[in-house]
SEMITI-765809 format. One record per residue (C-alpha): y, x, z; residue in one letter. Coordinates in nm, 3 decimals. Layout:
// SEMITI-765809
<rec><y>Y</y><x>X</x><z>Z</z><residu>A</residu></rec>
...
***
This chain:
// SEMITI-765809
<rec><y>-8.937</y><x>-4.147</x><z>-7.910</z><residu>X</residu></rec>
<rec><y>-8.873</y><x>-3.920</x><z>-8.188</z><residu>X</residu></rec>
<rec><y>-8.543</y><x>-4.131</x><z>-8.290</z><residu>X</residu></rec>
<rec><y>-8.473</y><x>-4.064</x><z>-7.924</z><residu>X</residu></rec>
<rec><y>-8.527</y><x>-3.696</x><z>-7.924</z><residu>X</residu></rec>
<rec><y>-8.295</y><x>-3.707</x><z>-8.193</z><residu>X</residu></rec>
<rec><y>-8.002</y><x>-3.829</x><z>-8.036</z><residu>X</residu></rec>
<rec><y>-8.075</y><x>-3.629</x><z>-7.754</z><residu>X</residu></rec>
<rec><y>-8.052</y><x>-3.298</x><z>-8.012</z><residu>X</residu></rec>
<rec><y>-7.691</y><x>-3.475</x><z>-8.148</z><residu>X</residu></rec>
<rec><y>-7.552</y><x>-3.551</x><z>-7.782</z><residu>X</residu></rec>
<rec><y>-7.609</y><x>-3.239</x><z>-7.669</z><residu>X</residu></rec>
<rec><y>-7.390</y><x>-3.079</x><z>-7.955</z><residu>X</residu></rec>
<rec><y>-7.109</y><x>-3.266</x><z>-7.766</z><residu>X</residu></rec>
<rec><y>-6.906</y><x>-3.235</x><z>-7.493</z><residu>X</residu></rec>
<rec><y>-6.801</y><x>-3.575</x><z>-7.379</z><residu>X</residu></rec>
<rec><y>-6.977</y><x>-3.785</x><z>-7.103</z><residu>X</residu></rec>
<rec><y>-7.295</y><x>-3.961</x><z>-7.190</z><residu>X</residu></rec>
<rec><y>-7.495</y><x>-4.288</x><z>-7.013</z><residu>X</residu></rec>
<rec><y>-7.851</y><x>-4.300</x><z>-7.002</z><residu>X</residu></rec>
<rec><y>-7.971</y><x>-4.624</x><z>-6.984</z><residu>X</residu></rec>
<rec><y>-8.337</y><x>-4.712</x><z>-6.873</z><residu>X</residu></rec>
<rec><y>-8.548</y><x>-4.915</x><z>-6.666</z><residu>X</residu></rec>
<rec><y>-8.647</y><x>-4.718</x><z>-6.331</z><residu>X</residu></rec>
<rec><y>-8.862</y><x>-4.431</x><z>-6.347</z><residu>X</residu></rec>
<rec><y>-8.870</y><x>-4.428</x><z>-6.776</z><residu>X</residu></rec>
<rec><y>-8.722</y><x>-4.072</x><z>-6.771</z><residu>X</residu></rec>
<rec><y>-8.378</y><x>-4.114</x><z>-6.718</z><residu>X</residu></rec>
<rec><y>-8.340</y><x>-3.742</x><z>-6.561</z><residu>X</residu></rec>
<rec><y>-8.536</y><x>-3.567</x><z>-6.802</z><residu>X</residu></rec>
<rec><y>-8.359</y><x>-3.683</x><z>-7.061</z><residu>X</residu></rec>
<rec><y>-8.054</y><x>-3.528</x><z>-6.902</z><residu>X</residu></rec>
<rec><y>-8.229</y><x>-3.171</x><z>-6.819</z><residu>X</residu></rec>
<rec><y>-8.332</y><x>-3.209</x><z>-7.223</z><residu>X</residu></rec>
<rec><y>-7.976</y><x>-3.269</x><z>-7.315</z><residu>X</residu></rec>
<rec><y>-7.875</y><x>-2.964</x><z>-7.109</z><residu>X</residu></rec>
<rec><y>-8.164</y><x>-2.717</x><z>-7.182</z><residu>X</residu></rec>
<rec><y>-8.024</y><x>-2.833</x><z>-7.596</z><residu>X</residu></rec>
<rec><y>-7.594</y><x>-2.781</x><z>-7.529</z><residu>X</residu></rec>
<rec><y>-7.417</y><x>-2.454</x><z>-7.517</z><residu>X</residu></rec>
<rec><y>-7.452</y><x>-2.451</x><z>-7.116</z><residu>X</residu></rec>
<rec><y>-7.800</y><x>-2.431</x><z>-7.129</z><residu>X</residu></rec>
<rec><y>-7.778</y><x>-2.101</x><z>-6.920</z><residu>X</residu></rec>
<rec><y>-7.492</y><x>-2.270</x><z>-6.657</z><residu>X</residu></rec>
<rec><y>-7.679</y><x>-2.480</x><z>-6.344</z><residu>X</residu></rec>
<rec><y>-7.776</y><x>-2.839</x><z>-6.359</z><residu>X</residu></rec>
<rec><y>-7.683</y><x>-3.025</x><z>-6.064</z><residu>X</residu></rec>
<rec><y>-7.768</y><x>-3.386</x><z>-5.948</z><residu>X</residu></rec>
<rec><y>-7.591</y><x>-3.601</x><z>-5.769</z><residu>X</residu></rec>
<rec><y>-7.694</y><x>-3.955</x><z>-5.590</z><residu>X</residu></rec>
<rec><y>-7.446</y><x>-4.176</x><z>-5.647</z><residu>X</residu></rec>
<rec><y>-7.590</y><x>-4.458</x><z>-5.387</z><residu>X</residu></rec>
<rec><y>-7.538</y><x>-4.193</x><z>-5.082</z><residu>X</residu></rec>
<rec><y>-7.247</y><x>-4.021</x><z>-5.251</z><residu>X</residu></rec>
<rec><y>-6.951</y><x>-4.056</x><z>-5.031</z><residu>X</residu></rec>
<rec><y>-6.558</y><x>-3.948</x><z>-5.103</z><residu>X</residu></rec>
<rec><y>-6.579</y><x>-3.609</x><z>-4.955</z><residu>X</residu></rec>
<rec><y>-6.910</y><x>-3.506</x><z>-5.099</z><residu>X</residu></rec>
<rec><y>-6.750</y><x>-3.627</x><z>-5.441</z><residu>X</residu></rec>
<rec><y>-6.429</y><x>-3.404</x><z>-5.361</z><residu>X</residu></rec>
<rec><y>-6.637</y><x>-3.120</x><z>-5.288</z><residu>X</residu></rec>
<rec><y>-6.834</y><x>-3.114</x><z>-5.610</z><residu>X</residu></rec>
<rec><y>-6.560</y><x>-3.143</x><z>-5.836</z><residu>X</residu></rec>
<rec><y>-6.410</y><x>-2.821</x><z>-5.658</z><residu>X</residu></rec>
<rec><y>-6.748</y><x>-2.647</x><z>-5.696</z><residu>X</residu></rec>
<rec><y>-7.056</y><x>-2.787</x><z>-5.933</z><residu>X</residu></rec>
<rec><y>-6.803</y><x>-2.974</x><z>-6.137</z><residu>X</residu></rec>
<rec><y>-6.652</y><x>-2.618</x><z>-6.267</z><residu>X</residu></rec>
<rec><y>-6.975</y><x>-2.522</x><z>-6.506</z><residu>X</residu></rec>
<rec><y>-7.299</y><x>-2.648</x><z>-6.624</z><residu>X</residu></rec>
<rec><y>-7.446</y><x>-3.019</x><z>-6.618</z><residu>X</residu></rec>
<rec><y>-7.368</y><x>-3.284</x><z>-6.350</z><residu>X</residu></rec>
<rec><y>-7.583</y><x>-3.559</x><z>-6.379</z><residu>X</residu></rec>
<rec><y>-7.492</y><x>-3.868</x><z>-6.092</z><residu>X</residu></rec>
<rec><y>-7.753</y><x>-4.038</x><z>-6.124</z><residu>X</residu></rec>
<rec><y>-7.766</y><x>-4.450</x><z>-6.110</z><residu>X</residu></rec>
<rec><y>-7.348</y><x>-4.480</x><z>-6.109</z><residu>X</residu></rec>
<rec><y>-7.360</y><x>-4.819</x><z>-6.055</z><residu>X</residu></rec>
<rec><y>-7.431</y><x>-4.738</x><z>-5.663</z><residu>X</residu></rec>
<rec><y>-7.070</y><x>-4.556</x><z>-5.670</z><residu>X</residu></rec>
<rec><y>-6.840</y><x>-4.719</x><z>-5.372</z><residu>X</residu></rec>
<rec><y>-6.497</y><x>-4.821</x><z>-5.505</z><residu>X</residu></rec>
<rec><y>-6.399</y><x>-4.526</x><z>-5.365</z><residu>X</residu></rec>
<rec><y>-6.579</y><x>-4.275</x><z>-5.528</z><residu>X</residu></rec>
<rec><y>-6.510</y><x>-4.482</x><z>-5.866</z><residu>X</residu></rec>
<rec><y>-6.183</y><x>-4.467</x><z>-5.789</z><residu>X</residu></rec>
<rec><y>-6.199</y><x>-4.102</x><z>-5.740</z><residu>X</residu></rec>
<rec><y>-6.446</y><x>-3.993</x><z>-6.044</z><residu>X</residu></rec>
<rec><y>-6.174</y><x>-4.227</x><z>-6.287</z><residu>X</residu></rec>
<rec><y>-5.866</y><x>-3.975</x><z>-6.190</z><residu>X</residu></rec>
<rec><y>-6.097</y><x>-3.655</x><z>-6.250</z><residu>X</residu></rec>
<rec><y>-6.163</y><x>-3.843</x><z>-6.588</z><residu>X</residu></rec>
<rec><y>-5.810</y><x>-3.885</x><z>-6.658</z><residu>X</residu></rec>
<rec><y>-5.677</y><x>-3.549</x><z>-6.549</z><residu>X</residu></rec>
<rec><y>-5.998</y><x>-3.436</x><z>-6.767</z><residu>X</residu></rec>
<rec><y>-6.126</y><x>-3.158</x><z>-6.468</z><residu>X</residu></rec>
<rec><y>-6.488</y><x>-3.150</x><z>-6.609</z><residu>X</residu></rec>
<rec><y>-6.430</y><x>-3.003</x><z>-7.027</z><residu>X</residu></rec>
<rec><y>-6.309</y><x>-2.729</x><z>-7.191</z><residu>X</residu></rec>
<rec><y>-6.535</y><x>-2.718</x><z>-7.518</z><residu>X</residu></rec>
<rec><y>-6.694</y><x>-2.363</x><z>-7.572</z><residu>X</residu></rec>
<rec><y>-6.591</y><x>-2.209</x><z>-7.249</z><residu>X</residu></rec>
<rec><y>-6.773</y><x>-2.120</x><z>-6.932</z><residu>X</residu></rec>
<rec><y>-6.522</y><x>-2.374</x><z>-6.712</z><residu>X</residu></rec>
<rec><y>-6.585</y><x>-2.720</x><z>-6.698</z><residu>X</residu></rec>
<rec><y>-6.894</y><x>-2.940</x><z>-6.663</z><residu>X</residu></rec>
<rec><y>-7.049</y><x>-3.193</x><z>-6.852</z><residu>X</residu></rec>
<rec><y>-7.110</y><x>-3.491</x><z>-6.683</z><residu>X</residu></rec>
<rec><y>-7.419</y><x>-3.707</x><z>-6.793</z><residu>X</residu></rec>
<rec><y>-7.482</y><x>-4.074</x><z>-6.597</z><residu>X</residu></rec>
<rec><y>-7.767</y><x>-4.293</x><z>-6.597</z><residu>X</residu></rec>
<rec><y>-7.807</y><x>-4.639</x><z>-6.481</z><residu>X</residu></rec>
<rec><y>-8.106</y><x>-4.869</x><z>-6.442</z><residu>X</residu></rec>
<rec><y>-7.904</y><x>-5.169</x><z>-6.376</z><residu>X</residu></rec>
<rec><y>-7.697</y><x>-5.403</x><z>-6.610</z><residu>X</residu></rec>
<rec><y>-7.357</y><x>-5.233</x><z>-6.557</z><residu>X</residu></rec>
<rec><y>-7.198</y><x>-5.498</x><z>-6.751</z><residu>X</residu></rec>
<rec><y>-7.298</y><x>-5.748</x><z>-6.486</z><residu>X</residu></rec>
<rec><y>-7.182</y><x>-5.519</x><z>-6.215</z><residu>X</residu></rec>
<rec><y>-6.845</y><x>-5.539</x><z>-6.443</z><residu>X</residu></rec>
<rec><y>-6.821</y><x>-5.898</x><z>-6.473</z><residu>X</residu></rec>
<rec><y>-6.900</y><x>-5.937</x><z>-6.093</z><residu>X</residu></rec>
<rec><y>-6.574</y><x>-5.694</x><z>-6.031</z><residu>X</residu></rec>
<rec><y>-6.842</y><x>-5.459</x><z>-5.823</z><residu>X</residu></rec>
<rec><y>-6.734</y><x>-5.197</x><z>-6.120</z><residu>X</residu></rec>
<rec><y>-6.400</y><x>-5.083</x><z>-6.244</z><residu>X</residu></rec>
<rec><y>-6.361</y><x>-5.149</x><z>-6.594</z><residu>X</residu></rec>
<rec><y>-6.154</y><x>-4.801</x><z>-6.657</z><residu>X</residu></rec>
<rec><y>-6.455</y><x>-4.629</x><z>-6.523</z><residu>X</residu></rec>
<rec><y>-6.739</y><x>-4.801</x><z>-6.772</z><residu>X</residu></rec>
<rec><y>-6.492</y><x>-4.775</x><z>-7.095</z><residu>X</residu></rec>
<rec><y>-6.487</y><x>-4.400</x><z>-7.006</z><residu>X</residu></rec>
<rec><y>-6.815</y><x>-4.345</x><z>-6.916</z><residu>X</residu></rec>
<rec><y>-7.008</y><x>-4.578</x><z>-7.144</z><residu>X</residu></rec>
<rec><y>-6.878</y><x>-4.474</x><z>-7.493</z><residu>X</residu></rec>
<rec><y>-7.187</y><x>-4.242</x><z>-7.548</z><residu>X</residu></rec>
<rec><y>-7.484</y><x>-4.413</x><z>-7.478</z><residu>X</residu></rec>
<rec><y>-7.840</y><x>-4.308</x><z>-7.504</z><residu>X</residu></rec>
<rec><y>-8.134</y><x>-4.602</x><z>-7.459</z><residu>X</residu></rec>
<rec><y>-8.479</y><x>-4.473</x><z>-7.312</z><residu>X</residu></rec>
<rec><y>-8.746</y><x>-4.750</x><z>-7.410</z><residu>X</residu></rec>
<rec><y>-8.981</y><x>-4.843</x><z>-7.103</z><residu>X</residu></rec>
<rec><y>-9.367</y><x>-4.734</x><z>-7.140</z><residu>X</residu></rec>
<rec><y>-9.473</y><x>-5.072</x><z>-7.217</z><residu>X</residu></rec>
<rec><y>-9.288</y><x>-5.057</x><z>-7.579</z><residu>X</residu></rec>
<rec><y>-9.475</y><x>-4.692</x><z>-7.622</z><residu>X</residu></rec>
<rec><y>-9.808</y><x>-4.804</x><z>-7.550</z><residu>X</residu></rec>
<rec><y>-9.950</y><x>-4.562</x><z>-7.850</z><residu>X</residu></rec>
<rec><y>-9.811</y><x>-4.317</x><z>-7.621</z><residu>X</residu></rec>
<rec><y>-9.998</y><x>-4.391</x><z>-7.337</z><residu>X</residu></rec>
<rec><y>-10.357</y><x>-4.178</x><z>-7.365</z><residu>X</residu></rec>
<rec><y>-10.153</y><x>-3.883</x><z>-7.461</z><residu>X</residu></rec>
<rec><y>-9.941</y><x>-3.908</x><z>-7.159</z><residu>X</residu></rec>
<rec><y>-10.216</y><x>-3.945</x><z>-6.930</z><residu>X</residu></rec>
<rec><y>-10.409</y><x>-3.683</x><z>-7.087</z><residu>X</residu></rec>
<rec><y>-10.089</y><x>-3.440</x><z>-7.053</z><residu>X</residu></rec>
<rec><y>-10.070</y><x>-3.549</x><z>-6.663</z><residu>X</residu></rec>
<rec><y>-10.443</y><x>-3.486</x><z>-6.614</z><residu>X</residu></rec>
<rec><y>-10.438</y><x>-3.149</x><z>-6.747</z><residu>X</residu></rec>
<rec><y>-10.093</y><x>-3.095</x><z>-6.506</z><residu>X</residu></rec>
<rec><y>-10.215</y><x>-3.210</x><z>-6.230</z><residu>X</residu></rec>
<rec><y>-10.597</y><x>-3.078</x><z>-6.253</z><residu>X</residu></rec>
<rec><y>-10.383</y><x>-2.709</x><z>-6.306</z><residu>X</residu></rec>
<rec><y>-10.186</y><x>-2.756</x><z>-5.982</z><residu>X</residu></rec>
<rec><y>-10.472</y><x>-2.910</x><z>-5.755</z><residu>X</residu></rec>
<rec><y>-10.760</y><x>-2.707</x><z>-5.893</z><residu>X</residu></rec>
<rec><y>-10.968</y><x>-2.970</x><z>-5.994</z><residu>X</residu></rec>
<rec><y>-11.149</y><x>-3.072</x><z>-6.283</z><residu>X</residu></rec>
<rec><y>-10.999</y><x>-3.263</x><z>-6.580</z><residu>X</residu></rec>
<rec><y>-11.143</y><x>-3.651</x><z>-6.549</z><residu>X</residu></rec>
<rec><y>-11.256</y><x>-3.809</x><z>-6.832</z><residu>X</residu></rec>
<rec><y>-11.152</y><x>-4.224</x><z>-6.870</z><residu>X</residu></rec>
<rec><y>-11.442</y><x>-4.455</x><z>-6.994</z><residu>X</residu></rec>
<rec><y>-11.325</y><x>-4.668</x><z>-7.290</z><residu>X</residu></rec>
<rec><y>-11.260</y><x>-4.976</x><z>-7.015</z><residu>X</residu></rec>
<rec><y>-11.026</y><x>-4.760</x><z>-6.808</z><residu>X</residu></rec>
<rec><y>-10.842</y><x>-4.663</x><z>-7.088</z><residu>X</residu></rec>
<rec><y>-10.772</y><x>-5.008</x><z>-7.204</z><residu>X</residu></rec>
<rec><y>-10.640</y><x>-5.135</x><z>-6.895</z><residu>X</residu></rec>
<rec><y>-10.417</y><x>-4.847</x><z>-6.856</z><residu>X</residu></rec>
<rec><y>-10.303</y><x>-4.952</x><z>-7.224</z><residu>X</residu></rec>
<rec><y>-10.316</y><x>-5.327</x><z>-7.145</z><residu>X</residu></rec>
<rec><y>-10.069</y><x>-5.271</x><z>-6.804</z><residu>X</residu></rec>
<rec><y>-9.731</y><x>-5.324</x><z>-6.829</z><residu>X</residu></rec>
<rec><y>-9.613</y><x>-5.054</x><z>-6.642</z><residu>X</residu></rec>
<rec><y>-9.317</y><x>-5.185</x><z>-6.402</z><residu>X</residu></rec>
<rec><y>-9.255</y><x>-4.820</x><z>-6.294</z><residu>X</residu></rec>
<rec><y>-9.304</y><x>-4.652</x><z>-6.624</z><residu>X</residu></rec>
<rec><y>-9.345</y><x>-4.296</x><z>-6.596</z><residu>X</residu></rec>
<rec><y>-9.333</y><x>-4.236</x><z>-6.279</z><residu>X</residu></rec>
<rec><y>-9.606</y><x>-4.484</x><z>-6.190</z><residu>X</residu></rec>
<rec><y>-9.840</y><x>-4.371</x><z>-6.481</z><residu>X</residu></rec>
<rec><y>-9.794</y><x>-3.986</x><z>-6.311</z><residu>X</residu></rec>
<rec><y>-9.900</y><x>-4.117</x><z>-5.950</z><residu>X</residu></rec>
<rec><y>-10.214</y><x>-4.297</x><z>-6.144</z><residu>X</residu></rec>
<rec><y>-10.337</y><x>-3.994</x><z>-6.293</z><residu>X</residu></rec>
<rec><y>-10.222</y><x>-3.780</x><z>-6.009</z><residu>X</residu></rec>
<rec><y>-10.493</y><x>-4.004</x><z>-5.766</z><residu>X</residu></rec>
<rec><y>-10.762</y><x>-4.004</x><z>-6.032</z><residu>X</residu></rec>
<rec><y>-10.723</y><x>-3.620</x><z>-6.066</z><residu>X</residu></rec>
<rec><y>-10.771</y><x>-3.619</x><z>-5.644</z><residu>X</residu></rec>
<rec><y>-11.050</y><x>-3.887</x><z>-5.606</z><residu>X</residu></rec>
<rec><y>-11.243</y><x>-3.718</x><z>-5.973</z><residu>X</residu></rec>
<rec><y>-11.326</y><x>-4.041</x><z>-6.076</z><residu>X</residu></rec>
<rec><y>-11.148</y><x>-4.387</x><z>-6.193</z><residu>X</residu></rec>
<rec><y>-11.228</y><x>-4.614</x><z>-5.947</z><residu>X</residu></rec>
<rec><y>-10.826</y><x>-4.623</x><z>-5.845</z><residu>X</residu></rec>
<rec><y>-10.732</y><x>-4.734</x><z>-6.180</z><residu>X</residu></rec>
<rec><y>-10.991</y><x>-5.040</x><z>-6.201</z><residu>X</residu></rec>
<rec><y>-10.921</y><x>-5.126</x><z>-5.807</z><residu>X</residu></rec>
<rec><y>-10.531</y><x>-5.052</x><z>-5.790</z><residu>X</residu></rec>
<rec><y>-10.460</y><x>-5.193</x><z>-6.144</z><residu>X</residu></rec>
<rec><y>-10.676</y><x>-5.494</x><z>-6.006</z><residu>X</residu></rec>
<rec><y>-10.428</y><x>-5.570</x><z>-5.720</z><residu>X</residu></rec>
<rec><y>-10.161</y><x>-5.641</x><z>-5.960</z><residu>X</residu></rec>
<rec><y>-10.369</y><x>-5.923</x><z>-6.135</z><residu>X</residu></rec>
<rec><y>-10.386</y><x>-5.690</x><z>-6.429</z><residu>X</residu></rec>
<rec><y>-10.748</y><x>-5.879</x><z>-6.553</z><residu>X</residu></rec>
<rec><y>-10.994</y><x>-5.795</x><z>-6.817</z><residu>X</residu></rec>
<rec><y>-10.849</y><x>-6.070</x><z>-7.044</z><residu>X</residu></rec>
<rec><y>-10.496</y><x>-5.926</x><z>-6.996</z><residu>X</residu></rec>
<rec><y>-10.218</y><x>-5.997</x><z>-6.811</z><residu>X</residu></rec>
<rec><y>-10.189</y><x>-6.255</x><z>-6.537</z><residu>X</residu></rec>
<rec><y>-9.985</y><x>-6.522</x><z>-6.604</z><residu>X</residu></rec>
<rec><y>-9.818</y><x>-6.592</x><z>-6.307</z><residu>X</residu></rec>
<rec><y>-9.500</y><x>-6.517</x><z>-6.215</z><residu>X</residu></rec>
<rec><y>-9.432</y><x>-6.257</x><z>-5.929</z><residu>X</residu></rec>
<rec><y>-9.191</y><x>-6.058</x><z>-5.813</z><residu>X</residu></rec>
<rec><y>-9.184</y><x>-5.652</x><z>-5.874</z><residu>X</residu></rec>
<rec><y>-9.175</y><x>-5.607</x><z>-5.569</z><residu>X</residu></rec>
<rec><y>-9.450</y><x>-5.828</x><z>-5.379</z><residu>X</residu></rec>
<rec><y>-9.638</y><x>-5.711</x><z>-5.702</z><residu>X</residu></rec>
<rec><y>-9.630</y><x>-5.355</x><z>-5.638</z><residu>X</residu></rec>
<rec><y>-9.687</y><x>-5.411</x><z>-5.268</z><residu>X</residu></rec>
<rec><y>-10.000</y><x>-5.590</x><z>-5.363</z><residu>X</residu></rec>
<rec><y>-10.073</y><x>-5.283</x><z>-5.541</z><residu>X</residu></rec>
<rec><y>-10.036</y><x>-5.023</x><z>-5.302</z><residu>X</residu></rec>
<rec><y>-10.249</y><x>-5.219</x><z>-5.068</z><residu>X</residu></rec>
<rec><y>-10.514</y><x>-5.262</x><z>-5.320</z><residu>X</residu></rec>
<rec><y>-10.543</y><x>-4.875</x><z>-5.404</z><residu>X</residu></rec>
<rec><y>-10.499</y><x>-4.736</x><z>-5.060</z><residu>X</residu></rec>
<rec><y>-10.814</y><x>-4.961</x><z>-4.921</z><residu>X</residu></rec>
<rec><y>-10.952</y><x>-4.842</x><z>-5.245</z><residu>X</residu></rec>
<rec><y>-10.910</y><x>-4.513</x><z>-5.191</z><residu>X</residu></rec>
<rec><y>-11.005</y><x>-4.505</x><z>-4.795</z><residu>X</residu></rec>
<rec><y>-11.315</y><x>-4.663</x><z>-4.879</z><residu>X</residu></rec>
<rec><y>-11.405</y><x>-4.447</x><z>-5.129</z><residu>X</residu></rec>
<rec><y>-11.315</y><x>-4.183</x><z>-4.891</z><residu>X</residu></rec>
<rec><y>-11.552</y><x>-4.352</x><z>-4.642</z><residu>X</residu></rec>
<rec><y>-11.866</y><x>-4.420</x><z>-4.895</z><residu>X</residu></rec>
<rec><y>-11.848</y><x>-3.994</x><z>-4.993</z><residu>X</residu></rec>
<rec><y>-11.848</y><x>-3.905</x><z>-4.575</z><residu>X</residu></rec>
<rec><y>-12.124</y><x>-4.162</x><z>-4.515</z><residu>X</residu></rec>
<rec><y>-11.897</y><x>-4.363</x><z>-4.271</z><residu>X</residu></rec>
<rec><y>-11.758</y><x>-4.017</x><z>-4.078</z><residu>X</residu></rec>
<rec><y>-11.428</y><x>-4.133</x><z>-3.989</z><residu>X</residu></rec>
<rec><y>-11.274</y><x>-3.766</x><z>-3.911</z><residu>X</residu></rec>
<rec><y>-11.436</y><x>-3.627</x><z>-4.255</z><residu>X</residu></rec>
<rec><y>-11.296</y><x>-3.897</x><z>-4.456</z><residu>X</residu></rec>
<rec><y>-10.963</y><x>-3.795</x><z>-4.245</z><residu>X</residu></rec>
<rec><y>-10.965</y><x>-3.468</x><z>-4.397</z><residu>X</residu></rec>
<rec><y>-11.065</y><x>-3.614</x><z>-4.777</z><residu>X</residu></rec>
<rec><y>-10.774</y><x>-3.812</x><z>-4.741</z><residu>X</residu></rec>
<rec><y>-10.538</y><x>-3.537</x><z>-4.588</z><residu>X</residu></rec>
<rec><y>-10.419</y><x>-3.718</x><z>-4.322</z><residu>X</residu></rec>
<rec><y>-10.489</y><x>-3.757</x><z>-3.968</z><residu>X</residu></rec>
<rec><y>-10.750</y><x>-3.930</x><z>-3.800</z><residu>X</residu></rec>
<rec><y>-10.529</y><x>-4.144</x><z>-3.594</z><residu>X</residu></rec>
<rec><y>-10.309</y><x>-4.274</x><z>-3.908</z><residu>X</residu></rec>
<rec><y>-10.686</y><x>-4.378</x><z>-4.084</z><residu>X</residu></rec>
<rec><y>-10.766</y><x>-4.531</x><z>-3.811</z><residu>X</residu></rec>
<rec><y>-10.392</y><x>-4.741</x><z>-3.833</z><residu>X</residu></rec>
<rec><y>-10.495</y><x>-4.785</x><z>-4.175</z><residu>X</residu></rec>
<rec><y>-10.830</y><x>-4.895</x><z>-4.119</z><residu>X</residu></rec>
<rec><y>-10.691</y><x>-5.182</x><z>-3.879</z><residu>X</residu></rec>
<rec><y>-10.453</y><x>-5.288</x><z>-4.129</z><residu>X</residu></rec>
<rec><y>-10.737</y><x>-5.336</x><z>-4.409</z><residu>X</residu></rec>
<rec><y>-10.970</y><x>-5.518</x><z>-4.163</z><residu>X</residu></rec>
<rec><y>-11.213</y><x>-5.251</x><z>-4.169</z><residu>X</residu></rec>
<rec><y>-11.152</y><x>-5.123</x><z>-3.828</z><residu>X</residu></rec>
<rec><y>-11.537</y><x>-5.105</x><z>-3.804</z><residu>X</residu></rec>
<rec><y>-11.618</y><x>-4.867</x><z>-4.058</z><residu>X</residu></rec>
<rec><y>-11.722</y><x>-4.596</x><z>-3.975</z><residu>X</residu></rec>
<rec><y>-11.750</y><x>-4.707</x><z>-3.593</z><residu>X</residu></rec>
***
């Protein structure tokens, strides 16, 4: 990560458009606001665009307005339409979004989590449009290559998250910490924030033993079964909500509309819950 901090120093020096390739939730937009707080327009807005619900107008309407100053980051390009490709390529060409060392013109920074060359070679992307935008390239690894990272960034999202919710800062046991070193994060950063984030609100680690558990993440290490992401992080979220309600339920001694409130949300929607675990008769 320090090579990477690097070339985030270098790019923002420059003024041409830069990619930001990563796997989902490894960063990708904080890279960009680091480029930007490091370049000359550190003082000019930084604006975000999604490119999957970014239609021609909206696209017209920035380049008239956010597009004059600052950072524009579209975020995941590959979701463009053609038209809004089509579009973006002629603002490109009639080159709307520089002028190096002034206060006009934006930089525009892209990221992508998916393989834009296959989008390319499936015609889904213009070819223009990825020469142009793809010459300046910045790779974010995923967490599961910075695993030495790993206790530091949970210990900086305890302390974060213990500050905004006024609780105490947890403390892992030595077999938490391994399996939060031992998973291979499939949602990188953003999933290891929402794991600390729930031990800081339950105070203890039970979530990271049960929820880690529901994605066959065993004390030997990993399962060896193939699955996909996404019936794997279903699994997951099953796992650590019934985790977490019957925590919720053990601390209230069974009281249905206290563990309500301990979960901040309402009694009816445990009680939906509750069905859906098959432990409609807690509590009863």
């Amino acid at each position: 990560m320090r090579s990477v901090e690097q070339g985030m120093r270098e790019l923002a020096m420059g003024d041409d458009p830069v990619l930001i390739r990563a796997e989902a939730g490894a960063g990708k937009r904080t890279a960009a606001q680091s480029i930007h707080r490091m370049s000359i327009r550190r003082s000019q807005p930084f604006v975000a665009l999604d490119c999957a619900t970014l239609t021609v107008g909206a696209l017209e309407n920035s380049v008239s307005t956010t597009f004059r100053s600052g950072t524009v980051l579209l975020e995941e390009v590959a979701g463009l339409s053609a038209e809004c490709q089509t579009k973006l390529m002629d603002v490109l060409e009639r080159g709307e979004t520089a002028e190096i060392g002034t206060d006009r013109g934006a930089r525009l920074v892209f990221t992508t989590a998916r393989d834009l060359e296959g989008e390319l070679a499936a015609r889904r992307f213009r070819e223009d449009l990825y020469y142009r935008i793809s010459s300046v390239c910045l790779r974010l690894p995923p967490l599961r290559q910075r695993r030495e990272e790993i206790p530091q960034l949970v210990s900086f999202y305890f302390e974060r998250y213990a500050a905004e919710l006024g609780r105490r800062v947890p403390q892992l046991s030595a077999e938490a910490g391994r399996r939060l070193q031992e998973y291979a994060w499939p949602g990188n950063l953003r999933e290891l924030q929402d794991v600390a984030k729930a031990i800081v609100v339950m105070g203890d680690e039970t979530f990271v033993l049960g929820g880690l558990r529901g994605l066959s993440i065993l004390s030997g290490g990993r399962s060896k079964e193939r699955v996909s992401l996404k019936e794997a992080s279903k699994a997951a979220s099953r796992e650590a909500e019934k985790e977490l309600i019957l925590q919720a339920l053990n601390k209230t001694r069974w009281n249905r509309r206290r563990a309500a409130q301990e979960l901040q949300i309402s009694y009816k929607a445990l009680l939906y819950k509750l069905k859906q675990i098959g432990c409609e008769e807690y509590g009863s």
